[in-house]
C-alpha positions as CSV (number, residue, x, y, z in Angstrom):
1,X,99.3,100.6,111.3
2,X,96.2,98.8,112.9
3,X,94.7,102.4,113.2
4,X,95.4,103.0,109.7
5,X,94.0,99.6,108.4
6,X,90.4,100.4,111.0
7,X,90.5,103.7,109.1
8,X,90.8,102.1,105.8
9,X,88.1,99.4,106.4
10,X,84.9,102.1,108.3
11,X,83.3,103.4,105.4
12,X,85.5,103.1,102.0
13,X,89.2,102.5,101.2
14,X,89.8,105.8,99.6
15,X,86.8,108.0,101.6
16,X,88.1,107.3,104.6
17,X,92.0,107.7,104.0
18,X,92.8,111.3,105.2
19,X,95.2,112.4,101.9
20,X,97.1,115.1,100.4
21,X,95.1,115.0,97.2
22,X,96.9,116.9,94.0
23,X,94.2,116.7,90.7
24,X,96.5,117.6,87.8
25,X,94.6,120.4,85.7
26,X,96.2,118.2,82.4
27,X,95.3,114.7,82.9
28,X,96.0,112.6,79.9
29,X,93.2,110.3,78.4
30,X,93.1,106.8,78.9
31,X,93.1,104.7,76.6
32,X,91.0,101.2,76.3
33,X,92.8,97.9,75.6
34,X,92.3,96.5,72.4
35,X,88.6,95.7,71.5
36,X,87.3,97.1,75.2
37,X,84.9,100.1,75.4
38,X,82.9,101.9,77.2
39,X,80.2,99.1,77.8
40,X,82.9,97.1,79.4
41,X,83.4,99.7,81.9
42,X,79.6,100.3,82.4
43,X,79.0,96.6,83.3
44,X,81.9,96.4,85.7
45,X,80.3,98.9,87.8
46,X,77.1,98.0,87.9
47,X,77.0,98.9,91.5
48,X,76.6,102.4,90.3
49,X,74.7,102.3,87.8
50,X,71.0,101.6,87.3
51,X,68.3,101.9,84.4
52,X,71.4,103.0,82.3
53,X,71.9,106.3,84.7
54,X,74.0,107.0,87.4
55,X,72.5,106.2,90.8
56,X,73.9,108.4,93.0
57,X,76.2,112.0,92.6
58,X,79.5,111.3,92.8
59,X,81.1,114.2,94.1
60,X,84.3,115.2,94.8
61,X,85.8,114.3,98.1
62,X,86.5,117.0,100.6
63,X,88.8,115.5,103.0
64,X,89.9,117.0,106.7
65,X,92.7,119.0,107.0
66,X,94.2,116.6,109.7
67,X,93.7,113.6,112.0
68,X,95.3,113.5,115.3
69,X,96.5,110.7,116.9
70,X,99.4,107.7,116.3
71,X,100.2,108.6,113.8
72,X,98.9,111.8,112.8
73,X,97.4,111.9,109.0
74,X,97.8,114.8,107.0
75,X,95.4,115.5,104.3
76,X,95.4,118.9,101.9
77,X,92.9,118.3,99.2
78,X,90.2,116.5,97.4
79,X,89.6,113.8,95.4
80,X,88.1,114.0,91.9
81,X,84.5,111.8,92.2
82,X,84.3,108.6,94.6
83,X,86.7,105.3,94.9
84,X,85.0,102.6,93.0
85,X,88.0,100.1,92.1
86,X,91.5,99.8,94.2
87,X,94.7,97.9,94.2
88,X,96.8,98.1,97.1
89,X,99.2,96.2,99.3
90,X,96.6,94.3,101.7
91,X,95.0,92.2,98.9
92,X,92.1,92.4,101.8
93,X,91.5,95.8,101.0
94,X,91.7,95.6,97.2
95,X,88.1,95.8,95.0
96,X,86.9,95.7,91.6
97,X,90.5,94.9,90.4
98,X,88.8,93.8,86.7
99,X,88.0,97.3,85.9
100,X,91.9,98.0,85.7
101,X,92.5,95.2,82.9
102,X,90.1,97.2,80.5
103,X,93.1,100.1,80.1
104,X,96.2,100.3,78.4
105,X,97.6,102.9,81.6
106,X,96.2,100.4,84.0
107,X,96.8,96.9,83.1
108,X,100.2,96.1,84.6
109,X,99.9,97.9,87.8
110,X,101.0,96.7,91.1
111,X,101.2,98.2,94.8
112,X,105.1,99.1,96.1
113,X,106.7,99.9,99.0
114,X,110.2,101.3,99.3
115,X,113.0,99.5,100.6
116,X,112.9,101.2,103.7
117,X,109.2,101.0,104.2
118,X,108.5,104.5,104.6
119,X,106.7,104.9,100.9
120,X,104.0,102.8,99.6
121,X,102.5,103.8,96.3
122,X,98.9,102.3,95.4
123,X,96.4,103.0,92.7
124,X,92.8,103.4,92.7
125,X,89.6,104.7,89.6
126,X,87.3,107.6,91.2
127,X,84.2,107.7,89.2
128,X,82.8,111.4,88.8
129,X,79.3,112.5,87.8
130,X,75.5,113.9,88.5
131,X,72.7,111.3,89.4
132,X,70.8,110.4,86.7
133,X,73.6,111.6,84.5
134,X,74.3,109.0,81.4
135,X,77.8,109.4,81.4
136,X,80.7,110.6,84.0
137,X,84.3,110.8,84.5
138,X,86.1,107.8,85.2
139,X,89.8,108.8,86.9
140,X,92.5,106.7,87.2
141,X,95.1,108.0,89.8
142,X,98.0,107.6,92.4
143,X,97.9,106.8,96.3
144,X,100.8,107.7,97.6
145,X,101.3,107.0,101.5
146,X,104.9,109.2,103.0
147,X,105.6,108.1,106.3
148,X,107.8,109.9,109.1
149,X,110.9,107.9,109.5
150,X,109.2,107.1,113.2
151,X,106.3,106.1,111.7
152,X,104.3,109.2,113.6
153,X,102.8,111.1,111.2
154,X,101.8,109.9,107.7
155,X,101.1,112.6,104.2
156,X,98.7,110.6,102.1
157,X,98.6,111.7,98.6
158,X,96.1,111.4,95.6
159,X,97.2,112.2,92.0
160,X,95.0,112.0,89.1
161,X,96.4,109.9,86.1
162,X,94.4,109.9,83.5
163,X,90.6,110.1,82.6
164,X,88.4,109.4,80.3
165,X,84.5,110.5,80.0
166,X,82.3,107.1,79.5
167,X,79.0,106.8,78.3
168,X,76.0,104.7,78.9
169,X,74.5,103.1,76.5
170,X,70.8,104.3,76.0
């Protein structure tokens, strides 16, 4: 686990994470919570966004196919755009938790583990678009972590959710 949690913490939560990532072809739209928009959204990651474009492409994530090591992490995909907001079960590791009030598919929630411990489900938003772009994909999906009942290998996998294309104000 302390491998697992070094891994997490070396460059990004999500970008690091070796996963089995699975983007749905269908994802359903989300849906804003009464009276929020796409401003909301904008100003809640500000971190990405400067002179009302994008800063920087946000590309899909190409992961390895595996990790060696105790355990071993298996990863067979991508992930749609970069991690900008996560909610997990180390509060530590959790950021830009705000941005998940703003939707209706988002709002309630919460990081779980199964009873026996070898399942933990988590939820993160992957922001996708083109530098200088003035408005991107904003993806709300699944983390799921699958561990081997002796805890030496782990299948991390990403699901996409929903999405919704957001707009900057010019």
């Amino acid at each position: 686990m302390k491998k697992l949690l070094s891994i997490f913490a070396a460059t990004s939560v999500v970008a690091t994470t070796s996963a089995t990532v699975v983007a749905c072809g269908n994802v359903a739209s989300l849906s804003f919570e009464a009276e929020k928009k796409d401003a909301d959204v904008v100003s809640n990651l500000s971190d990405y966004i400067a002179e009302k474009k994008l800063k920087a492409d946000m590309k899909d994530l190409t992961l390895p196919t595996e990790i060696k090591g105790e355990p071993t992490i298996t990863n067979k995909g991508k992930m749609d755009g970069k991690d900008v907001a996560y909610i997990g079960l180390d509060s530590s590791l959790e950021k830009n938790k705000a941005l998940f009030a703003l939707f209706k598919q988002s709002k309630d929630l919460k990081a779980s583990e199964s009873t026996d411990k070898l399942t933990v489900t988590e939820y993160y938003f992957s922001l996708k678009g083109d530098k200088d772009a003035t408005s991107f994909e904003l993806f709300l999906g699944k983390f799921e972590k699958k561990y081997t009942e002796e805890k030496k290998a782990v299948t991390f996998t990403y699901t996409s959710i929903n999405k919704k294309t957001i707009k900057i104000a010019q």
